[in-house]
N, C-alpha and C positions, 0 to 999 in steps of 0.2 A: 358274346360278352364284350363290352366295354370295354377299348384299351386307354389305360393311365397313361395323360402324356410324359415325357420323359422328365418334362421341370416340375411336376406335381409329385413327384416320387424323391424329391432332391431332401436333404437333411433339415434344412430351412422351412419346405412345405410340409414335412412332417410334425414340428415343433408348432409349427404355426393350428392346424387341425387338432394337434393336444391341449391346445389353449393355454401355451406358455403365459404368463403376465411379463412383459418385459422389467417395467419397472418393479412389481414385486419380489422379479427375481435380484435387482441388483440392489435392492436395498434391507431386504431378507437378514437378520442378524448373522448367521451363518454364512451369507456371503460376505459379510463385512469384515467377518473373522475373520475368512482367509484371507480378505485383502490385508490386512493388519499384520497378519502374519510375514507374508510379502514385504509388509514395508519396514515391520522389527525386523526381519533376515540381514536388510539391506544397511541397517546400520548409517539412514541418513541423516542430514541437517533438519535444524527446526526451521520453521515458517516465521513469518514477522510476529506470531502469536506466541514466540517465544517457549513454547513447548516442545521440547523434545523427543525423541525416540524413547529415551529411559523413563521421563518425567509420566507422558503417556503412559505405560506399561504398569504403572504402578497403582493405576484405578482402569485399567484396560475396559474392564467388564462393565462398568456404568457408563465408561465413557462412548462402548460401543453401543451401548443400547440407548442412551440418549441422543447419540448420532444417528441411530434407526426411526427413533420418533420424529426427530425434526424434519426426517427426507421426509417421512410419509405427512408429516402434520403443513408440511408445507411453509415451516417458521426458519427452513436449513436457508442458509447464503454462508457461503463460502469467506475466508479470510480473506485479504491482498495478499496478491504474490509478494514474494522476496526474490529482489531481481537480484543479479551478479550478472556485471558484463569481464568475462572470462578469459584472459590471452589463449590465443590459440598456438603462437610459439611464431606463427610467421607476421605479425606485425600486428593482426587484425584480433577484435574480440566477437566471441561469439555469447551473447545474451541469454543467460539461464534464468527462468524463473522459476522460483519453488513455491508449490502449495504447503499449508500448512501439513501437519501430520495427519490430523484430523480430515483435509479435505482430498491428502492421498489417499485416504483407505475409502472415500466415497467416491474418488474417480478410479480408484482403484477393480470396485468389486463393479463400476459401470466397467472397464473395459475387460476384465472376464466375463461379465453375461453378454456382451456383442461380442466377442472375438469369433468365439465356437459361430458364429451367423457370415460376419461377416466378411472372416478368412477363407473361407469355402467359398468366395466371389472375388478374392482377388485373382489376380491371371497369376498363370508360374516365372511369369521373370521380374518380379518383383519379390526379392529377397532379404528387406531387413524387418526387424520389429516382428517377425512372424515365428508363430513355435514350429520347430523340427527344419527351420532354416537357418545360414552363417555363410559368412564372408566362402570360408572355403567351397561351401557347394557353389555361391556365383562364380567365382574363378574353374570351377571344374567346368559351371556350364562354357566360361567364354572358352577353354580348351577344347569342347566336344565343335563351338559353331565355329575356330582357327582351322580346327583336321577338316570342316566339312566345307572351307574352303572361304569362310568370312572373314578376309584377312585386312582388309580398311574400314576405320575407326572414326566416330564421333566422338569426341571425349568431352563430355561438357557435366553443370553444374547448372543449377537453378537458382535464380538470385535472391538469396533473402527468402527462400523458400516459406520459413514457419512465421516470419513475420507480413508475409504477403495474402494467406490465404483467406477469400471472404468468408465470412461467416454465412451468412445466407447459402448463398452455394454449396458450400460443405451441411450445412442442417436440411437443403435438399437430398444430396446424393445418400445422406443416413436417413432420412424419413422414406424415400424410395425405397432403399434396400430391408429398411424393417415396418414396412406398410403391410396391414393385416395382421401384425400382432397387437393382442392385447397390452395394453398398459404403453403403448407407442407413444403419444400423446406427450404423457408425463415426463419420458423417459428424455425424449425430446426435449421436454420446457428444463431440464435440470443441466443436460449439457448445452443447451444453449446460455443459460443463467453461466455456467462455467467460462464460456468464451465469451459473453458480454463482462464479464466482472475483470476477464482478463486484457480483455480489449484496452479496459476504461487504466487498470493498473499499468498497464505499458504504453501507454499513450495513442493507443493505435484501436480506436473504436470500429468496430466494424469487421476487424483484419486480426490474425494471426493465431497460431496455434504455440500458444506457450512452452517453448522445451523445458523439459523439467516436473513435465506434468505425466502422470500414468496414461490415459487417455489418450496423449498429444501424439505418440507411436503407430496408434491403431487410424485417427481419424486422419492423418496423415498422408499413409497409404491409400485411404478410403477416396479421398481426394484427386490423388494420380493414378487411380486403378482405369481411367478411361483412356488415358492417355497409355497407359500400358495397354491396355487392351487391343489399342490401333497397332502396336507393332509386333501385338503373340499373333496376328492375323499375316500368317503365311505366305497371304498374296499381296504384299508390298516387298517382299522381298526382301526383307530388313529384319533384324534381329538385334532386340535390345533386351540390357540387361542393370535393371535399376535397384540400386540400394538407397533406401531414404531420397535425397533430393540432388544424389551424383546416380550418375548414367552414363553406361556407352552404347552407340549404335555400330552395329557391324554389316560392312556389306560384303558384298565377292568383286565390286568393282568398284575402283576409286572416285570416278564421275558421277555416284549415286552416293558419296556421302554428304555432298553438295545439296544431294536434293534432299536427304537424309535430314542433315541440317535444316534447311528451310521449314522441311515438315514441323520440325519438334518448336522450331518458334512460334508457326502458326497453331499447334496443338495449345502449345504456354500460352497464348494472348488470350486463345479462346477461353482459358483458365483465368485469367488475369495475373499472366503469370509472367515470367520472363527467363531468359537466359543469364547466365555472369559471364562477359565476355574475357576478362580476366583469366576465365578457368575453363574457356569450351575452346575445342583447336583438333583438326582431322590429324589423324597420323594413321598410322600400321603399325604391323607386327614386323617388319624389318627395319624401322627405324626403335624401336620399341615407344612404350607408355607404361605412365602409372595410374595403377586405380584399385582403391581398397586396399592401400598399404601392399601392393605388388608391384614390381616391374615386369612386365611380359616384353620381353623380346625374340623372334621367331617363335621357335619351341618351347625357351626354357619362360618358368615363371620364378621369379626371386621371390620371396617375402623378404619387404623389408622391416615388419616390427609381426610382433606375432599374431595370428588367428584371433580377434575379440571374440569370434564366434556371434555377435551380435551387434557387431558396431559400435555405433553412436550411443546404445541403450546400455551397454557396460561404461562407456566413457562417462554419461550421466551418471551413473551411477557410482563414477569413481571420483567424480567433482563433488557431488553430496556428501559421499564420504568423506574429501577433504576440508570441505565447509564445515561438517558436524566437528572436525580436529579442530579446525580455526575455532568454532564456537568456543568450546572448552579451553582452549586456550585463553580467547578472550574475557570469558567467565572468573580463570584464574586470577586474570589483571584485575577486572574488577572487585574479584573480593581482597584482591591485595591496596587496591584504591580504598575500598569502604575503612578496612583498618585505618592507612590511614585520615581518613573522613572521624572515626572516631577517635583519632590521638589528636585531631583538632588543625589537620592538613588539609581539610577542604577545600577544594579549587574552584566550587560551584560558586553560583552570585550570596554574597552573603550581605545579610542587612540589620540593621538596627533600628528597632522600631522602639519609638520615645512617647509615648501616648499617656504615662500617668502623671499626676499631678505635680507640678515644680519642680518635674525634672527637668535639667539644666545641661545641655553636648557644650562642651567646653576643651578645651587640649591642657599637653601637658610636653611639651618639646613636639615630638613627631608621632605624638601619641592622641588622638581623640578618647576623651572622657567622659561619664555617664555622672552628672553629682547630682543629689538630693538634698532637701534641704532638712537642717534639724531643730529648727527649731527660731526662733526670732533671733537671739542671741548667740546662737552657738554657729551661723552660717551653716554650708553645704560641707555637705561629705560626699569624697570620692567613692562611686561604688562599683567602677569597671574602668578599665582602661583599656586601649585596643590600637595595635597600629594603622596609619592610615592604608595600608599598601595592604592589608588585611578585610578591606569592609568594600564592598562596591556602592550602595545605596544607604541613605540612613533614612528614614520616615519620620517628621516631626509632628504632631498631634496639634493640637490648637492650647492642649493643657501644658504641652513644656515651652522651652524655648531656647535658643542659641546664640551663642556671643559670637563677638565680633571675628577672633581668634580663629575660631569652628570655622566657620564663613570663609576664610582663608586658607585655612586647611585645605578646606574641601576642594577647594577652585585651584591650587595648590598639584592637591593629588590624585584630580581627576575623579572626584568620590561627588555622586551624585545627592543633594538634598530636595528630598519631596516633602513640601510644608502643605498639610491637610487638612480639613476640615471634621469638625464631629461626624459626620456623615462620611467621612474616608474620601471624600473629595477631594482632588489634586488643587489649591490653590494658586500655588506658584512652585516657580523650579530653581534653583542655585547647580547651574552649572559649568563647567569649561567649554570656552569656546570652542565649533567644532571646523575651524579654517583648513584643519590639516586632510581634511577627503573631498575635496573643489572636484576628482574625478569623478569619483561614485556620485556626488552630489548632482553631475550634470549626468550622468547616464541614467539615475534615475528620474530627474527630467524629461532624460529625450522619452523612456516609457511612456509618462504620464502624458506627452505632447503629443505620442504616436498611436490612432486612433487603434491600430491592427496588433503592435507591441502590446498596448493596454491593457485592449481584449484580452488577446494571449493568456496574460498573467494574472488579471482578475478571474477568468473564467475557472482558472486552478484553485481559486481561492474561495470562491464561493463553492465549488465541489468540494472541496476537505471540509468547508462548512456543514451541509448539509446532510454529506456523510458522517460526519459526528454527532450529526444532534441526531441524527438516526442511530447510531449508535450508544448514544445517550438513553434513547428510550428504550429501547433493547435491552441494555443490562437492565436500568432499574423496575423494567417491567419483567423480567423472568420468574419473577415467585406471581404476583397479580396476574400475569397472563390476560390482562385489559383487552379485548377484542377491539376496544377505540383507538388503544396505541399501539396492537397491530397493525390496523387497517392505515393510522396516520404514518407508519413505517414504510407501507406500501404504497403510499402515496409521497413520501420522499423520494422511492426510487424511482416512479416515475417522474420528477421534477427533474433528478438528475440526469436521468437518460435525456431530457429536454435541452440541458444546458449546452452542447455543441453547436446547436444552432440558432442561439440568442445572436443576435448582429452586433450588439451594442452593451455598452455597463449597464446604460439603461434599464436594457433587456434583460441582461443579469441583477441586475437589482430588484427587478420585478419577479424574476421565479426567487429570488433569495427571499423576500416578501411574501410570496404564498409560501415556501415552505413555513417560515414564522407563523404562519393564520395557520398552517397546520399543528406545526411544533408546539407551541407557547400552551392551547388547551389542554394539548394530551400531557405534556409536564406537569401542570398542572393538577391535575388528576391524581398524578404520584405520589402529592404531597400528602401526608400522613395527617397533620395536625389540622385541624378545624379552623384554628385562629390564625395561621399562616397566611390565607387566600381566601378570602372576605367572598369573591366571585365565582358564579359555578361556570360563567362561562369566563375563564382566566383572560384577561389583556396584560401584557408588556407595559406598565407606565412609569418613567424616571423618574420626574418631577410632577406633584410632589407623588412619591409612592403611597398609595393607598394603602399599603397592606405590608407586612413583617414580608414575604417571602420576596416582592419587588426590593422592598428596602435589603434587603439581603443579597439580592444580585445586583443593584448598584455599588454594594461596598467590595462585594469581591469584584466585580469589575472595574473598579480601580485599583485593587491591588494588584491585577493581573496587567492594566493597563503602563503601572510603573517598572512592575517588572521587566515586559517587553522595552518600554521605551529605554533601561537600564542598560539591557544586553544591545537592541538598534545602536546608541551612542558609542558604545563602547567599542563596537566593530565599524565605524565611520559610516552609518547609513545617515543620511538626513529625514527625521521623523516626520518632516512634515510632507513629504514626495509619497504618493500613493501610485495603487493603481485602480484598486475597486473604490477604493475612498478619493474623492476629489481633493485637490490640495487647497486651504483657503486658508485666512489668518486664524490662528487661535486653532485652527484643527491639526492634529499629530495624525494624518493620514497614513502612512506608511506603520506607527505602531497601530493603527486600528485597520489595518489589513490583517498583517500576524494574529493580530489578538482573534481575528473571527475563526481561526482555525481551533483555537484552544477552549473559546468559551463552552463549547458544550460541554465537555469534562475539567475545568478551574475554577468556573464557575455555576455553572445551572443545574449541572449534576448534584455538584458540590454541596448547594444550596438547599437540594432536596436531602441529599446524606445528612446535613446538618441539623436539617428539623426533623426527620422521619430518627435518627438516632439520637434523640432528645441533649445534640449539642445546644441546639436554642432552644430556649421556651418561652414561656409567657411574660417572665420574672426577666430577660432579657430586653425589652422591649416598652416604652412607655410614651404617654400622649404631654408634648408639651402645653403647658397652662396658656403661656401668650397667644398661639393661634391655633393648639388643637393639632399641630401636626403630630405624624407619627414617628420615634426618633429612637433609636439606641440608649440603653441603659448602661451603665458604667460597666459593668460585665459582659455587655453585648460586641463592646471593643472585640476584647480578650477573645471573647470564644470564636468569636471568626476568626481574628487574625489566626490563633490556634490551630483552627481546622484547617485554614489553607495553608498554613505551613507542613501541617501532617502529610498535608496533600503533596504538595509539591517535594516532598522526601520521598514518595515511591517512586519508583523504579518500575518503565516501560521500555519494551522492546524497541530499540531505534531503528528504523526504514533503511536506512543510509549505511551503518558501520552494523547490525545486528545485534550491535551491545545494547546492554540494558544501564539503560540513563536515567537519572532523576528528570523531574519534569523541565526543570530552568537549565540542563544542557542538551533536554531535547528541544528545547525554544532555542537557545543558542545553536545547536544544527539549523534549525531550520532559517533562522538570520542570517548564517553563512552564505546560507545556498539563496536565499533571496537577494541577497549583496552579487553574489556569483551570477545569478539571471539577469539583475541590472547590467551588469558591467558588460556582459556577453549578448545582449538583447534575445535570451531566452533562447540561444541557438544548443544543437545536440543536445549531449548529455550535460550541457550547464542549464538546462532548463527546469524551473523550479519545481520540485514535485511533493508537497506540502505533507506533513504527517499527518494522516489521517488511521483512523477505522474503519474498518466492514464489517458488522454485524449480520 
């Protein structure tokens, strides 16, 4: 008879011969369930998708099953993380990122189908993150190897541990340990999709394991299981005992913790990995140390806070917690804000737009005035009044006009006047001189002068690009299910995985370019109306626009263009200092940097919301007599300006503070922190990281 070797008989080669599917098992309804469950128990925060624990629960059941299709149908990507950089109490912060709700319970119900694989391969002295282990059993073990005579210590830490680790390397050591199961492959392509999405959200492509994430505990371990492995191996002489990414090594003689040491740096390199010198230092048991919330000195062991039983994964769990409190709270603010937003306290940018016929912006002491006329004889009547210190922008049309008075006002009180064309054209600007920011003025300078600075901050700009417009096609294609603007989705992300190694703006301007020759068709597509888009193969053209749906996104792009340049001024940026946009006369580069972040959803979306929901039509739109061009109809004003006010009244999840903002103080965040990357030249946490989507 044949004997069965001993690793073909292991729990792993058994599952693998029944022909587990890996990835059908973690994506299986019923597995998603119980991840879900898992993650209603734990009572955490929302994700930048602004969806909650409770909000979830309340459509649970479609939401899990629409979650099941997408993994299988291959249309899932993940949200962006929601970072928190978090005090740890002794000076330093420790970096949380959170999946959305949605993308815990699918990294979720992945790291219950690997654990049962491959926890049964990690060695025994590695101790957290794992079921039916805690803090106190490693303290028990380092008691059992003190009596048998291991009484000098390496006491060390791993630097940056979760932000350090490659990805490639880590998607080896898991494709090894789960090779020759079915459905590997897949299972594979979705956790790696998870660490490249997280790479790109934390700045760190390539590198890092997201705390915060279901998954990040298990792959974690998975990672330094070789490295444990070298010291469960009896004939070194050595005895370690690791929780997460703190470690001690124990000898029986003090001259071999030396080598001790040495060893685990040359193990780290080979990782790519390193030490924190900070926090690694030899001691013993008669001088004592701490480690795991203990002090061991000789015999006795203190605790000094109590048993987590699990570490780091309850502390997670307990900052979630106090996020989800923070939300709520902040939620509370804001609907005590909205109140007063409706008793007429608004603090957002507010504007006056003066587009019909003979109306007249006039004052009235320190008050700007709206009059109309009544008639030949009877002159103008007042028909609004408004403090100055109350309006940010006013918008003049070509059909009103403004006195001298007004003029003064404005220049006066800092209140911006955009005089425009029928076409929503900015003609000219009436505004306060901007002498009082000469520093930001020049730091954004030195950007635009500094070939390497430039890069930097363009290359952020055109990613929140492209991810928007991809995320543009995404929603408005979820009922169509277009296999063209699928497939151009998928060829977004490959543009943006490209975007790290552009050299140059150039460069950058050129994939920002082919995504457009991808974008601009498949948008087009979406548009509902026949008479909208004249072309079946769509082109971008300004001047003059061919067709109602160009002419449509040239007018909301200059109301989006005034807006931004509204909020830039108003926080002393100088509009005309770019960094993806070149600086030259007559160009506002720096508001046409911001703006490329928003256009996808202010305007192109917009534009399709507007025709496909029969805001515009036909009766909107008409051909002038003198040369045939194509031009707005006196209602065609109205119903855009309309829509993009509707627009800019919702309320989106903010990146930065979690609140949810109308649109004009999520552009104003994101001017702050553009202002803040000038002045900082993009260094740490002052470096810009532009609000975007993942779809």
């Amino acid at each position: 008879m044949t004997k069965i070797p001993p690793w073909e008989t292991s729990p792993t080669m058994t599952l693998r011969r029944e022909g587990i599917n890996l990835f059908e098992q973690a994506t299986r309804l019923d597995t998603l369930e119980q991840a879900w469950r898992r993650v209603h128990a734990n009572h955490g925060c929302a994700g930048t998708d602004g969806v909650t624990v409770e909000r979830f629960a309340e459509r649970a059941s479609q939401r899990l099953l629409g979650l099941c299709n997408r993994l299988r149908d291959g249309s899932y990507h993940p949200e962006p993380l929601r970072v928190f950089d978090v005090p740890k109490g002794n000076g330093e912060f420790r970096r949380l990122a959170i999946p959305s709700v949605t993308d815990r319970i699918a990294q979720g119900a992945a790291a219950q189908t690997l654990m049962p694989l491959l926890d049964q391969e990690f060695e025994p002295n590695s101790f957290a993150y794992r079921p039916g282990r805690s803090v106190s059993q490693a303290v028990a073990a380092i008691r059992k190897y003190r009596d048998d005579g291991f009484v000098h210590v390496v006491e060390g830490d791993i630097e940056r541990y979760f932000d350090q680790v490659p990805h490639d390397r880590l998607l080896d050591r898991l494709e090894t340990t789960i090779r020759g199961f079915h459905g590997m492959n897949a299972l594979l392509d979705l956790v790696a999709l998870w660490l490249e999405s997280a790479g790109v959200d934390l700045d760190t492509p390539g590198l890092g394991i997201p705390q915060g994430s279901p998954l990040s505990p298990l792959l974690s371990n998975l990672y330094l299981d070789c490295i444990d492995a070298h010291f469960a191996d009896n004939a070194t002489g050595l005895r370690m005992i690791r929780f997460a990414d703190d470690f001690i090594i124990l000898c029986r003689r003090e001259k071999r913790t030396r080598e001790a040491l040495a060893q685990m740096e040359k193990l780290l390199a080979e990782q790519g990995l390193r030490l924190n010198p900070d926090k690694t230092r030899i001691a013993d048991f008669d001088r004592g140390f701490r480690f795991l919330g203990n002090l061991f000195v000789r015999s006795i062991v203190m605790p000094s806070k109590e048993d987590a039983g699990s570490g780091d994964c309850n502390e997670s769990l307990q900052l979630l917690r106090w996020i989800a409190g923070e939300d709520a709270a902040a939620d509370e603010r804001e609907a005590l804000e909205e109140k007063r937003r409706e008793a007429g306290l608004d603090a957002g940018l507010r504007i006056l737009y003066l587009h019909e016929t003979g109306r007249v912006l006039a004052t009235r002491q320190s008050l700007f005035t709206v009059e109309t006329p009544q008639g030949e004889l009877a002159g103008r009547r007042e028909i609004l009044a408004i403090p100055c210190d109350r309006i940010d922008r006013i918008e003049i049309g070509p059909a009103a006009s403004v006195e001298e008075d007004a003029l003064r006002l404005a220049l006066l009180s800092g209140t911006l006047l955009h005089h425009v064309n029928g076409a929503g054209e900015t003609i000219g600007v009436t505004a306060s001189p901007a002498s009082d920011h000469g520093g930001l003025h020049l730091a954004q300078a030195r950007i635009a002068l500094d070939a390497e600075l430039r890069l930097d901050l363009a290359r952020r700009i055109v990613d929140a690009r492209i991810r928007n417009q991809r995320a543009t096609l995404n929603k408005l294609n979820r009922r169509e299910r277009s296999k063209t603007v699928i497939g151009a989705c998928k060829d977004l992300g490959t543009l943006i995985r490209k975007l790290p190694v552009a050299a140059d703006v150039p460069a950058l301007l050129g994939y920002e370019g082919a995504a457009g020759a991808t974008y601009w068709p498949s948008l087009a597509l979406l548009v509902k109306p026949a008479f909208a888009v004249n072309e079946r193969r769509f082109k971008r053209i300004r001047q003059p626009p061919p067709d109602p749906f160009n002419l449509v996104l040239n007018y909301l792009s200059w109301l989006l263009a005034r807006d931004v340049e509204t909020i830039v001024r108003r926080h002393g940026l100088h509009p005309g200092f770019g960094a993806l946009h070149s600086a030259a006369d007559g160009q506002d580069a720096c508001v046409y940097d911001l703006m490329e972040i928003y256009r996808a959803s202010l305007v192109e979306g917009l534009a399709v919301y507007l025709f496909n929901n029969h805001k515009l039509d036909e009766v909107h739109f008409e051909i002038r007599e003198s040369d045939g061009a194509l031009r707005l109809a006196k209602d065609g004003h109205r119903s855009i300006i309309g829509g993009y006010e509707e627009r800019m009244k919702q309320a989106m999840k903010s990146r930065r503070s979690g609140r949810n903002l109308r649109w004009r103080r999520l552009i104003e965040e994101d001017v702050v922190a553009y202002a803040r990357h000038c002045r900082s030249n993009g260094i740490g946490d002052a470096a810009f990281s532009p609000w975007r989507v993942d779809y």
